[in-house]
PLY file of the C-alpha trace (Angstrom):
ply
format ascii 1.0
element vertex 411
property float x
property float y
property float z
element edge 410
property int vertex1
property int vertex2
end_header
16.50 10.86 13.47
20.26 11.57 12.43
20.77 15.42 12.01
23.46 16.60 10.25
25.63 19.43 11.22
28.64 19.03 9.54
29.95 17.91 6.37
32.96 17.27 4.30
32.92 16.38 0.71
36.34 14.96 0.32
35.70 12.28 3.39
32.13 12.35 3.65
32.39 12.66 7.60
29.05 13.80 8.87
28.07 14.13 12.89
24.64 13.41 14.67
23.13 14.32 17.92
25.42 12.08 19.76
28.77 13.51 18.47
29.09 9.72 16.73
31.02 10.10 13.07
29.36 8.62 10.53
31.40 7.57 7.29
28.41 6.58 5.33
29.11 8.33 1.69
26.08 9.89 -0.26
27.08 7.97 -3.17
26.88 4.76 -1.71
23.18 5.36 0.12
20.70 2.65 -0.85
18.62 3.24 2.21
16.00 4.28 -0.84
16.57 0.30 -1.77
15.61 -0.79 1.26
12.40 1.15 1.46
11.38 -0.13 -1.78
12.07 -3.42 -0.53
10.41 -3.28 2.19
6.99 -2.19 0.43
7.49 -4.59 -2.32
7.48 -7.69 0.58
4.00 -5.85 1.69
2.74 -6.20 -2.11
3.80 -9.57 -2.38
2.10 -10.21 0.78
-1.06 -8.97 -0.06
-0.95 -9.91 -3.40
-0.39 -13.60 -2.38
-2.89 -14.15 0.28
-5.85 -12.45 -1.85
-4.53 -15.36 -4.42
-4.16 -17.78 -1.62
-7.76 -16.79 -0.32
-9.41 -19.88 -2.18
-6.87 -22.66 -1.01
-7.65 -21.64 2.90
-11.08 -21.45 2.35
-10.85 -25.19 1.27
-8.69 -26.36 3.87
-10.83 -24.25 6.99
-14.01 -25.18 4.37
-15.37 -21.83 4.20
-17.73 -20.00 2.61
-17.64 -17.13 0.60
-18.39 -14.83 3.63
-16.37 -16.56 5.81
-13.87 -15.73 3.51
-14.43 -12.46 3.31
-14.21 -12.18 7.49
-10.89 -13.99 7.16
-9.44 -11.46 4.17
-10.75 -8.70 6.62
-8.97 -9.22 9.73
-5.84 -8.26 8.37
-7.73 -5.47 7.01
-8.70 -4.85 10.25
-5.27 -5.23 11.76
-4.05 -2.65 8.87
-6.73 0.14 10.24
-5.53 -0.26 13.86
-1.88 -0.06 12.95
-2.03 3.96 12.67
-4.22 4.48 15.25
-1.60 3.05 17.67
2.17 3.61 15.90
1.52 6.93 14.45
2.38 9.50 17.17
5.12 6.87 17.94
6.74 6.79 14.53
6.63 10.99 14.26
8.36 10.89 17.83
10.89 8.21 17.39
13.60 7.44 14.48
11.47 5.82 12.06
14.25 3.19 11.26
14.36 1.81 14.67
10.62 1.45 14.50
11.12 -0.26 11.07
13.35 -3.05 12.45
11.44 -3.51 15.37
8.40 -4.38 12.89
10.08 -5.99 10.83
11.24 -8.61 13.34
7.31 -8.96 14.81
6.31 -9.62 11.10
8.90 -12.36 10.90
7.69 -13.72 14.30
3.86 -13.61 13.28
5.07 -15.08 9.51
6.61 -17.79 11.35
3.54 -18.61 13.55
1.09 -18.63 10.84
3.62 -21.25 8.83
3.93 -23.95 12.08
0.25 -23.34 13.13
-2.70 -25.74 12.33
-5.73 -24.28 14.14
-7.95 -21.78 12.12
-8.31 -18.84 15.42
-4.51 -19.28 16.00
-3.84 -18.66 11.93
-6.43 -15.62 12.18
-4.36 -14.78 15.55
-0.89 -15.04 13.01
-2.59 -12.68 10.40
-3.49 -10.30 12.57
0.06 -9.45 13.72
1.06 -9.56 9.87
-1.49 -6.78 8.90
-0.52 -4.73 12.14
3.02 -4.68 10.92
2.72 -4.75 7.37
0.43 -1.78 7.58
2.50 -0.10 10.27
5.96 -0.98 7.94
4.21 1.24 4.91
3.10 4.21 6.37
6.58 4.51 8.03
8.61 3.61 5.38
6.80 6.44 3.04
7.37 8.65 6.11
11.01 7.71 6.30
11.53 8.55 2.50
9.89 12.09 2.94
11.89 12.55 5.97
15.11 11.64 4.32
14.89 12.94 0.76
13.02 16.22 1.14
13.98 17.08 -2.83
13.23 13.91 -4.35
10.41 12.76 -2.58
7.48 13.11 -4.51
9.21 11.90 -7.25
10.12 8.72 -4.76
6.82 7.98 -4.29
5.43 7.35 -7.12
8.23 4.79 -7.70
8.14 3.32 -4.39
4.20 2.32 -4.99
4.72 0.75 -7.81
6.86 -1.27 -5.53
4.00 -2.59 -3.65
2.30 -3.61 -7.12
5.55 -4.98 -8.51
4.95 -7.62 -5.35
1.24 -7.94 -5.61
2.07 -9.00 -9.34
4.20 -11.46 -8.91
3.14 -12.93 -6.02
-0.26 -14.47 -7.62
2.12 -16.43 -10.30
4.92 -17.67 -7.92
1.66 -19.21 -5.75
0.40 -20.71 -8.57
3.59 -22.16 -9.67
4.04 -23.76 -6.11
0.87 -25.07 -6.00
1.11 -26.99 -9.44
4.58 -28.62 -7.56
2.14 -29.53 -4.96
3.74 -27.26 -1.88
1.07 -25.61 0.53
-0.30 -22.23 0.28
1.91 -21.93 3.75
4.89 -21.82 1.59
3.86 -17.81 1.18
5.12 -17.53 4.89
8.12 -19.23 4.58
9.13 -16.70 1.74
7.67 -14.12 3.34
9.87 -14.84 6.84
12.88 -15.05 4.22
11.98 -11.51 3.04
11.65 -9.54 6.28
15.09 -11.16 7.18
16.64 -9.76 4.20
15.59 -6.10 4.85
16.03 -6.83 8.36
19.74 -6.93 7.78
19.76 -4.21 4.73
18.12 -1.82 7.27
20.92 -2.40 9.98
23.55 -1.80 7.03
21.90 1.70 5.69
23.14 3.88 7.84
21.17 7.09 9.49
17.94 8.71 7.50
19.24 12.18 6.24
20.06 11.72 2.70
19.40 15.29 1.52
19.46 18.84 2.31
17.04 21.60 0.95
18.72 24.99 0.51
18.22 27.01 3.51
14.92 29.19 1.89
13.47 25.89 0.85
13.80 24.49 4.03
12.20 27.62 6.33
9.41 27.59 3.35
8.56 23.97 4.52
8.98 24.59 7.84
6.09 27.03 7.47
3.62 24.36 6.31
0.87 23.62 7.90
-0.84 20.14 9.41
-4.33 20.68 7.24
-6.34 17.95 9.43
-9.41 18.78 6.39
-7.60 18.47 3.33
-6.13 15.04 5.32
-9.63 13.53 5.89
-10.57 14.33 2.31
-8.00 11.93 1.18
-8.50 9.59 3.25
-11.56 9.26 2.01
-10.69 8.88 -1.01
-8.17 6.16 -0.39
-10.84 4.50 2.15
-13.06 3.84 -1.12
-10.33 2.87 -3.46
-8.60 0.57 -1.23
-12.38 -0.91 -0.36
-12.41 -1.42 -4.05
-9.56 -2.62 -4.58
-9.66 -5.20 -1.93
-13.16 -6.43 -2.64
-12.11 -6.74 -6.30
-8.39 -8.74 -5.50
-9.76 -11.07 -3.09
-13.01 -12.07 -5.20
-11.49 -11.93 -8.74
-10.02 -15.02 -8.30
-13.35 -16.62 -7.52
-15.79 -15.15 -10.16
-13.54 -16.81 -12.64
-13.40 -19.60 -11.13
-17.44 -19.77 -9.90
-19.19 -17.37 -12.33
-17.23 -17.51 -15.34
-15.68 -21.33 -14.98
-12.25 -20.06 -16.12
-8.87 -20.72 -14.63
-8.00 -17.33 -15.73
-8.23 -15.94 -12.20
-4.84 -15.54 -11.39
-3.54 -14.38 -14.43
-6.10 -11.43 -14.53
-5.33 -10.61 -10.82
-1.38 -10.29 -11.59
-2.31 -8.52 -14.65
-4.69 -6.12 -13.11
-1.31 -5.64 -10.58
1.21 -5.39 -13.76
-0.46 -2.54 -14.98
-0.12 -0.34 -12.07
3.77 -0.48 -11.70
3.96 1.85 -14.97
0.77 4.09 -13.60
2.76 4.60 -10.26
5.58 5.44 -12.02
4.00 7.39 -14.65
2.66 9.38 -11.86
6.04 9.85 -10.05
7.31 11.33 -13.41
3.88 13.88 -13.21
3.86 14.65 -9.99
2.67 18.04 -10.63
-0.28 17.05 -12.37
-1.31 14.67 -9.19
-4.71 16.44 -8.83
-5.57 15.93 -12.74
-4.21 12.58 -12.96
-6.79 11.64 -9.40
-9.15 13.05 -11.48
-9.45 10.94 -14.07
-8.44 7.79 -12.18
-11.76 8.37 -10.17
-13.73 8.84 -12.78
-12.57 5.70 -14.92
-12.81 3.33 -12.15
-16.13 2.27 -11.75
-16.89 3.11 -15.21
-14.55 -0.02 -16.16
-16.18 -1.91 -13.21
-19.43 -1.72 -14.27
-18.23 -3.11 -17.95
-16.27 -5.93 -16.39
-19.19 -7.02 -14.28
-21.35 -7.24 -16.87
-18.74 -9.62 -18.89
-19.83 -13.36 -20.16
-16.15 -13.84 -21.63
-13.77 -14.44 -19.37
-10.71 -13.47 -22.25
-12.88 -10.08 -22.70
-13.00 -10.15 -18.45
-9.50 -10.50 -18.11
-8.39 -7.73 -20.63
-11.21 -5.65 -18.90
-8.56 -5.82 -16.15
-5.73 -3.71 -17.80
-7.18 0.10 -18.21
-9.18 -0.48 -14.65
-5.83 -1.67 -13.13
-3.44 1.49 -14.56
-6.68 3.82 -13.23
-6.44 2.19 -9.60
-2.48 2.03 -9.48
-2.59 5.85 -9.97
-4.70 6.92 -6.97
-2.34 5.94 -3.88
0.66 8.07 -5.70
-1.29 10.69 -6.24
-2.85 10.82 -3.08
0.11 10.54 -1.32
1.61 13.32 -3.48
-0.94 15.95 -2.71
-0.63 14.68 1.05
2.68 15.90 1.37
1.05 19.68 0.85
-0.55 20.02 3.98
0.86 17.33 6.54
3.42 19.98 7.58
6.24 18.28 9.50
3.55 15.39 10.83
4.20 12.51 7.66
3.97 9.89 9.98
0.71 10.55 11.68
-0.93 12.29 7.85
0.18 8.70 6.07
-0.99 7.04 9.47
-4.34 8.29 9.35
-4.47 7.67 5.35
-3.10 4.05 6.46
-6.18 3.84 8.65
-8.67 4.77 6.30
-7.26 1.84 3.98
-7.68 -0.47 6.21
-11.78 0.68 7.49
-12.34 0.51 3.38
-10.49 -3.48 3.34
-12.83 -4.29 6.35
-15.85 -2.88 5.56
-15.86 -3.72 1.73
-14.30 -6.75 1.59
-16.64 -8.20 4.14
-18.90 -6.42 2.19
-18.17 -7.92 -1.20
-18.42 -11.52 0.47
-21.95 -10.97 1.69
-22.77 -9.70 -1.38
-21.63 -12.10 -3.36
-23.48 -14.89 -0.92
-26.64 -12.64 -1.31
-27.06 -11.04 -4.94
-23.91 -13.01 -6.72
-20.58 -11.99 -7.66
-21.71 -9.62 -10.39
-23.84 -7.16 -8.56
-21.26 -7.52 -5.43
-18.40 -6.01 -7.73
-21.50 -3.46 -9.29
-21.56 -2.04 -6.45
-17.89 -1.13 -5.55
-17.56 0.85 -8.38
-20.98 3.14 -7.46
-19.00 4.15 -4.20
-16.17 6.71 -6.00
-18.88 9.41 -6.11
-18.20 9.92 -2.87
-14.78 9.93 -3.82
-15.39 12.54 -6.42
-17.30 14.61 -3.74
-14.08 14.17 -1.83
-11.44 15.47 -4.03
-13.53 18.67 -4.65
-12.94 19.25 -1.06
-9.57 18.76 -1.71
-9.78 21.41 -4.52
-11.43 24.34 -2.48
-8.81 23.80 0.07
-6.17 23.84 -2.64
-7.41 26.93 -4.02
-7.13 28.92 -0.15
-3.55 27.83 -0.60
-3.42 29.38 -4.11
-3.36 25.74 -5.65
-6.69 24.92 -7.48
-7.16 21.87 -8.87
-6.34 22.49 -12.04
-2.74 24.54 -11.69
0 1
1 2
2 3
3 4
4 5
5 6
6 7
7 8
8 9
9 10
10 11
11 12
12 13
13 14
14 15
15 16
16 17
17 18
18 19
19 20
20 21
21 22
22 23
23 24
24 25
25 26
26 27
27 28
28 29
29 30
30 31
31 32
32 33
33 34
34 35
35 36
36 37
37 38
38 39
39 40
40 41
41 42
42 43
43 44
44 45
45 46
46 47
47 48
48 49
49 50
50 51
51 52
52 53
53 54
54 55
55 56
56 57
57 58
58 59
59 60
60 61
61 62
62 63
63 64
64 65
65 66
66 67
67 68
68 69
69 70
70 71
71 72
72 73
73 74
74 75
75 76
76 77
77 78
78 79
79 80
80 81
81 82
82 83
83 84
84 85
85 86
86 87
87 88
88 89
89 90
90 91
91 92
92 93
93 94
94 95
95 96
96 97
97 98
98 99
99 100
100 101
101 102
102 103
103 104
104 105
105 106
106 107
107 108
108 109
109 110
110 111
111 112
112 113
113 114
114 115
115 116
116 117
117 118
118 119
119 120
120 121
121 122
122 123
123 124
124 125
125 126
126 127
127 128
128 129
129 130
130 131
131 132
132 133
133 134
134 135
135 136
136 137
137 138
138 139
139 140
140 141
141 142
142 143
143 144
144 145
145 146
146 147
147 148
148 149
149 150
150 151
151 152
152 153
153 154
154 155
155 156
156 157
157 158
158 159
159 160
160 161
161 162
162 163
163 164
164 165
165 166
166 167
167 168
168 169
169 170
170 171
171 172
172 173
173 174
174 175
175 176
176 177
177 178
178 179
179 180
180 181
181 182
182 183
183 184
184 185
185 186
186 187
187 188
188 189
189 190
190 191
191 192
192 193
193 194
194 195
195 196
196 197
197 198
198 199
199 200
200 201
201 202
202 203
203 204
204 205
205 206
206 207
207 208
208 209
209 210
210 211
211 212
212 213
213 214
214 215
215 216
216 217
217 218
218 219
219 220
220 221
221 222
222 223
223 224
224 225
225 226
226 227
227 228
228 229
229 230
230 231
231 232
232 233
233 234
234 235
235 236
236 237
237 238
238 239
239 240
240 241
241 242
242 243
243 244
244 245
245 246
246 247
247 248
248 249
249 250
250 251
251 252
252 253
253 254
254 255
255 256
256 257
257 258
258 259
259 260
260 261
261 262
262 263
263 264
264 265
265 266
266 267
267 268
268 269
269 270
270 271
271 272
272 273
273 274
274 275
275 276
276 277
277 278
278 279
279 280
280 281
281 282
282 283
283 284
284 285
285 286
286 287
287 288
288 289
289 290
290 291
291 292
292 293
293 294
294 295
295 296
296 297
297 298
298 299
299 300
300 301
301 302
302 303
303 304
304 305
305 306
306 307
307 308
308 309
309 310
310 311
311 312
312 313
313 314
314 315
315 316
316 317
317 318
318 319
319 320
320 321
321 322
322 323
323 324
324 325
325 326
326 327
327 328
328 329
329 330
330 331
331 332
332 333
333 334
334 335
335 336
336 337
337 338
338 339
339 340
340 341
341 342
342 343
343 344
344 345
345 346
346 347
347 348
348 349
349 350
350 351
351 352
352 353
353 354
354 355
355 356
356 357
357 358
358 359
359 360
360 361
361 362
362 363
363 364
364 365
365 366
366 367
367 368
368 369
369 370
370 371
371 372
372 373
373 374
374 375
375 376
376 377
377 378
378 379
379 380
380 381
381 382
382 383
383 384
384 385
385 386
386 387
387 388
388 389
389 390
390 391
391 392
392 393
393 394
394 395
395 396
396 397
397 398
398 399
399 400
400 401
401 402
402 403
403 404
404 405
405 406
406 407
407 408
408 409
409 410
């Protein structure tokens, strides 16, 4: 990590640990750009292998829990990531660690493009969930690190990054598929991507952007690594993300399946559109992070249950809007209230969060596939939304530890 301990507004000189000048000028930093880049290729990943999901399960000729296993080990991948980078990240500049991922995630993008064998693709996904996953948690630890004002208000905008890619993503597959190009061609453009921030990251410069005045700074100092209030949210985001992955991989096939509509991938990038102006929304609010969670737990599967129970997949599809701007508001928010009690440990507080995503992608996406073989796509997306009470149960946790900090929920 660059530390700064000298600076000079009329040449912008500034020194780190080494002695080395630096000549990077405040005015020109777009390491910020980067970031967002960075978590926007993740979106667009995601985003375009849940809409992908149905084209490899015709080419491997799986079934519907097959597909689920495949969606879930780069879930699975994404739960490890933590477990093994976190502690590494918090220890090491978090920008070498970035381009060092970001090269393995063009390597394993690569691989999964040129290979033909269904373990050696699973084998190539793998490595793209261990580094996409790892590539979030320390890019939004590299942000908090290096714009200690700003951050929370960061945040919000740099997650509705990651939905600005899952949005898009769905259409550009489609379009490519109606010119008759493989689903593959997601890798190529994904390779293409990680190159491009490859480079941007080599041309940003060191991480310290800003400086807190001194009082703010020893306040901050003083905060404390709350390992409770940490496993409260990741509960919470453990059940969201286990919605929201059970939901974005399926969607696509109960319109197709269930309600014999083409409409699949529209409603999938709409149910994406919707969160870019929650995230932000929430970025602007940051205060109100706790209230906002609130609500956005509560609405959730109370618009799941409705669009279950839909015959009309027009109806189905704008079902898709309200319950997408309620799920694009929880990982801001979550993240938000995070920063409160991770102390000086972001990397390992968003690891373990990171983790927790990825055990809710496993478990309920395999989950949703089974259930779907089982019961039918209907009661398999029922019963997502019945799992945010424990979420609910969750954030009051949050709350009473809130309130021993004097911050109650609703202050």
């Amino acid at each position: 990590m660059v530390i700064i301990i000298s600076y000079n507004k009329d040449d912008d000189l500034a020194f780190n640990y080494e002695g080395e000048i630096m000549t990077e000028s405040r005015k020109r930093d777009f390491l910020w750009l980067i970031l967002f880049l960075i978590i926007f290729i993740n979106g667009f990943e995601a985003g375009g292998y849940q809409a992908s999901l149905w084209n490899i399960g015709q080419t491997y000729d799986l079934s519907k829990t097959s597909m689920g296993l495949f969606a879930s080990v780069e879930l699975f991948a994404t739960m490890l990531a933590p477990l093994i980078l976190g502690s590494w990240a918090d220890h090491s500049n978090k920008l070498r660690c970035i381009v060092i991922l970001l090269f393995i995630q063009l390597v394993a993008a690569l691989f999964v493009l040129l290979t033909m064998h269904d373990i050696f693709f699973i084998g190539g996904i793998f490595f793209l969930g261990l580094t996409t996953s790892a590539l979030q948690f320390i890019s939004i630890a590299a942000l908090a690190d290096a714009y200690p004002i700003s951050n929370k208000k960061k945040i919000g905008f740099m997650t509705s990054m990651y939905a600005a890619g899952a949005l898009v993503s769905p259409m550009i597959v489609k379009l490519y598929l109606r010119m008759g190009f493989s689903w593959r061609m997601l890798f190529v453009i994904l390779a293409l991507s990680s190159g491009a921030a490859l480079v941007g990251i080599f041309g940003s410069g060191g991480e310290s952007r800003e400086e807190k005045p001194q009082e703010a700074a020893d306040s901050s100092t003083k905060g404390n690594f709350v390992v409770t209030a940490i496993l409260c949210l990741c509960v919470i985001m453990c059940i969201y993300v286990g919605f929201e992955n059970g939901f974005t991989f399926f969607v696509d096939t109960m319109f197709t399946d269930t309600l014999q509509s083409e409409k699949g991938k529209f409603a999938l990038s709409l149910f994406w559109a919707v969160m870019i102006p929650a995230r932000m929304l929430v970025g602007h609010f940051s205060k109100n992070a706790k209230k906002i969670l609130l609500v956005s737990l509560v609405a959730i599967p109370a618009f799941t249950f409705v669009f279950s129970s839909m015959q009309n997949s027009t109806t189905a599809m704008l079902v898709c809007i309200p319950m997408g701007m309620a799920s694009g508001a929880i990982y801001p928010c979550v993240l938000t209230i995070m920063l409160n009690f991770s102390g000086k440990r972001t990397a390992t507080s968003t690891g373990m969060i990171t983790t927790a995503t990825g055990i809710g992608g496993v478990v309920f996406t395999a989950l949703t596939g089974y259930m779907s073989d089982q019961y039918g796509m209907r009661s398999a997306i029922a019963v997502l939304g019945g799992f945010f009470v424990i979420s609910l149960l969750s954030l009051l946790g949050v709350h009473v530890l809130s309130r021993k900090q004097g911050k109650g929920l609703f202050k």
